[in-house]
C-alpha positions as a Python dict, from the first residue, in 0.01 Angstrom:
ca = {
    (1, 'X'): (0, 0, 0),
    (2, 'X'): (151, 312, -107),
    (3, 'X'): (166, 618, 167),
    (4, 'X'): (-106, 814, 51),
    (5, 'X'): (-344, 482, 17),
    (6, 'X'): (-186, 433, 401),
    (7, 'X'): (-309, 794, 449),
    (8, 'X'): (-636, 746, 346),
    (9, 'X'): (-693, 440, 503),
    (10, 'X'): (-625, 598, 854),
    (11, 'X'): (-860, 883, 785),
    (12, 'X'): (-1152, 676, 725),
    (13, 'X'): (-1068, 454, 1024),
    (14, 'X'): (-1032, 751, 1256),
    (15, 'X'): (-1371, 879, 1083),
    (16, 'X'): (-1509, 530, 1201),
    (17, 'X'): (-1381, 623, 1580),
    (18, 'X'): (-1593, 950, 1507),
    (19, 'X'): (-1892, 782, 1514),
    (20, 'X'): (-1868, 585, 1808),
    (21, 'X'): (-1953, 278, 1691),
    (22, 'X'): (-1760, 14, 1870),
    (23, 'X'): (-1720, -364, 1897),
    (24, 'X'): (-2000, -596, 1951),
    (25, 'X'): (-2221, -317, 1895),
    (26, 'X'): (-2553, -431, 1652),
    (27, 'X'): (-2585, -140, 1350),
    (28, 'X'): (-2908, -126, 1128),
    (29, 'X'): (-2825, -2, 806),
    (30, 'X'): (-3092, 154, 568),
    (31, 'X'): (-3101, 298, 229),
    (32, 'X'): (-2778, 113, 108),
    (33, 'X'): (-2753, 136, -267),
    (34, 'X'): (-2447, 160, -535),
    (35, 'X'): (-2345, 522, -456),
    (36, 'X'): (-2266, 508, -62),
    (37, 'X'): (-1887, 553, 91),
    (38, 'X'): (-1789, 225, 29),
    (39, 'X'): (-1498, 290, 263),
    (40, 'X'): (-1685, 461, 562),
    (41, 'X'): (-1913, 149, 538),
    (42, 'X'): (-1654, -80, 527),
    (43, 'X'): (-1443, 84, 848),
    (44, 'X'): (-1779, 66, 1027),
    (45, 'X'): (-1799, -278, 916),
    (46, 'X'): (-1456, -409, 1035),
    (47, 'X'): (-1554, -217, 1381),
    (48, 'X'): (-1880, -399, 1474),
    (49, 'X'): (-1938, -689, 1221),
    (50, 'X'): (-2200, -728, 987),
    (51, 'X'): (-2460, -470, 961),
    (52, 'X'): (-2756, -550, 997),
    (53, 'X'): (-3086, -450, 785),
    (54, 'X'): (-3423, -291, 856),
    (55, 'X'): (-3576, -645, 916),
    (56, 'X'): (-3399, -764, 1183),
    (57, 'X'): (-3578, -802, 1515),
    (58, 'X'): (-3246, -705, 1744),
    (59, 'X'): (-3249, -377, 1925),
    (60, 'X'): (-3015, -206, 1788),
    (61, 'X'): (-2722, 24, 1956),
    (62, 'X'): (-2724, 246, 1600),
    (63, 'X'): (-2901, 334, 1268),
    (64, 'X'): (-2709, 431, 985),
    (65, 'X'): (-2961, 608, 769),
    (66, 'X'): (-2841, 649, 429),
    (67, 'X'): (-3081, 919, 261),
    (68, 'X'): (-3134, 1112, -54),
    (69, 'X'): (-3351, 1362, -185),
    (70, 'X'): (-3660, 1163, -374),
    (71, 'X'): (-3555, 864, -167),
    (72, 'X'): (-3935, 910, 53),
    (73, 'X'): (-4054, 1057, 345),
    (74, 'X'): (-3747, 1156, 569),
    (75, 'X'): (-3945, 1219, 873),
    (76, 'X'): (-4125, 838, 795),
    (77, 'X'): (-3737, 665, 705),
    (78, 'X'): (-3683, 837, 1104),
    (79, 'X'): (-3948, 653, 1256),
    (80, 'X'): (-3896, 365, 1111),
    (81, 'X'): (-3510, 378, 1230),
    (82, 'X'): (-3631, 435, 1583),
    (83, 'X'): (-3870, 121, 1610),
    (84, 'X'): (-3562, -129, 1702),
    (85, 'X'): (-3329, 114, 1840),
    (86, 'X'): (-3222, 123, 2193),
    (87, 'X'): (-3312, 400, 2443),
    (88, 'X'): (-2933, 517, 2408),
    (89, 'X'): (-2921, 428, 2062),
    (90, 'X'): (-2788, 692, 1786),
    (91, 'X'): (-2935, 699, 1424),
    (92, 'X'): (-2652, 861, 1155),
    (93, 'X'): (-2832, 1007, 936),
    (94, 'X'): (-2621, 1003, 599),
    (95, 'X'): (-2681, 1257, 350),
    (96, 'X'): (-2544, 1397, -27),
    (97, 'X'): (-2311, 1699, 19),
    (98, 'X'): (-2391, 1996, -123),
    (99, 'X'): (-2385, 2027, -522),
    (100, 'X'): (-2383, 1670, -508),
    (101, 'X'): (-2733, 1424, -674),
    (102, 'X'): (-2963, 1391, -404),
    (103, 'X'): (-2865, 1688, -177),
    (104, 'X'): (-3082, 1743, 99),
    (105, 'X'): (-3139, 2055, 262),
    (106, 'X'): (-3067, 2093, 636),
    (107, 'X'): (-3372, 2275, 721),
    (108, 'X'): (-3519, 1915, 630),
    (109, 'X'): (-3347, 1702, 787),
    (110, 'X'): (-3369, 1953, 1094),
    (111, 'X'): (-3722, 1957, 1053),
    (112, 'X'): (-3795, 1555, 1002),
    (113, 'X'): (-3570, 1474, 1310),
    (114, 'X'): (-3731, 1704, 1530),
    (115, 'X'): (-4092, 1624, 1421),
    (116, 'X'): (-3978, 1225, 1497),
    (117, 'X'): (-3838, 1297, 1857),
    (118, 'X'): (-3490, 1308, 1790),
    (119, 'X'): (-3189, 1639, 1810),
    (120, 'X'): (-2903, 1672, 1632),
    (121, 'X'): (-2622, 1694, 1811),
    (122, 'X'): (-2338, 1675, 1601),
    (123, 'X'): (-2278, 1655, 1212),
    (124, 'X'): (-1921, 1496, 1029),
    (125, 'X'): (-1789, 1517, 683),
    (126, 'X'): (-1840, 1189, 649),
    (127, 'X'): (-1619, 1133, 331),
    (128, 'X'): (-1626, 1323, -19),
    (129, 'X'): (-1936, 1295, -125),
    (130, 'X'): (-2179, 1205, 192),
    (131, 'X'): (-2246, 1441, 550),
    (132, 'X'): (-2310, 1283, 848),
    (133, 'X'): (-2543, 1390, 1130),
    (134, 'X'): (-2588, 1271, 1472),
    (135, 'X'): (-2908, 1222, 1612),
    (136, 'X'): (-3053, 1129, 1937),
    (137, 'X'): (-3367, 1081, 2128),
    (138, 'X'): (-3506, 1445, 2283),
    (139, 'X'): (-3560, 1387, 2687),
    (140, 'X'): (-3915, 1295, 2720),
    (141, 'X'): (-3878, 1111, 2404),
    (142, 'X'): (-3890, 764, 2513),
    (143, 'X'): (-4221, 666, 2516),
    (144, 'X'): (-4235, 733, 2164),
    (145, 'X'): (-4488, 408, 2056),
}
């Protein structure tokens, strides 16, 4: 592996530390398709084993929400992430950058998360073409069913 492969390689591994996603823990995915990071999802891979998808009937410790414009309802894709997710649990909500096919706006995804119970609390560039952000369960939240 040359040094800039090397490079590149640790980047998207410390990105992986970034989202807190550690061994043992069970990860939903949703929305996979041809044009996700192959490399963020493989880091996150090698960190907690196999994802898992949105018909598995684990709780899960975090969501990783791949999401597009046209790709539905984002405030329906949110509720669906939080049916199997733990109390602590984190959904990632994956996103286009800017300029890029399928951009969504942040007053959206600002919007759908809070109308589905959840804050965002953090956001990542979460490689060159996708944004990451964070989102958790608002106190009070809980009994959300």
């Amino acid at each position: 592996m040359s040094a800039t492969a090397g490079q590149a390689a640790d980047g998207v591994r410390l990105l992986a530390d970034r989202f807190g996603i550690e061994p043992g823990m069970v990860v939903m995915e949703m929305g996979y398709d041809e044009d996700v990071d192959q490399d963020l999802r493989d880091a996150l891979t090698d960190r907690c084993g196999e994802l898992v998808d949105e018909d598995t009937d684990e709780v899960v410790d975090a969501v990783l929400v791949w999401y597009r414009d046209g790709d539905g309802d984002l405030f329906e894709i949110l509720v669906d992430a939080l049916g199997p997710l733990a109390d602590a649990g984190v959904v990632w909500l994956l996103t286009p950058k800017a300029g890029r096919d399928g951009h969504v706006e942040p007053s959206e995804v600002a919007e759908s998360a809070q109308t589905a119970g959840l804050q965002q609390t953090s956001t990542l560039n979460a490689g060159l073409d996708w944004s990451a952000a964070r989102l958790v369960l608002r106190r009070g939240s809980k009994g959300r069913k």
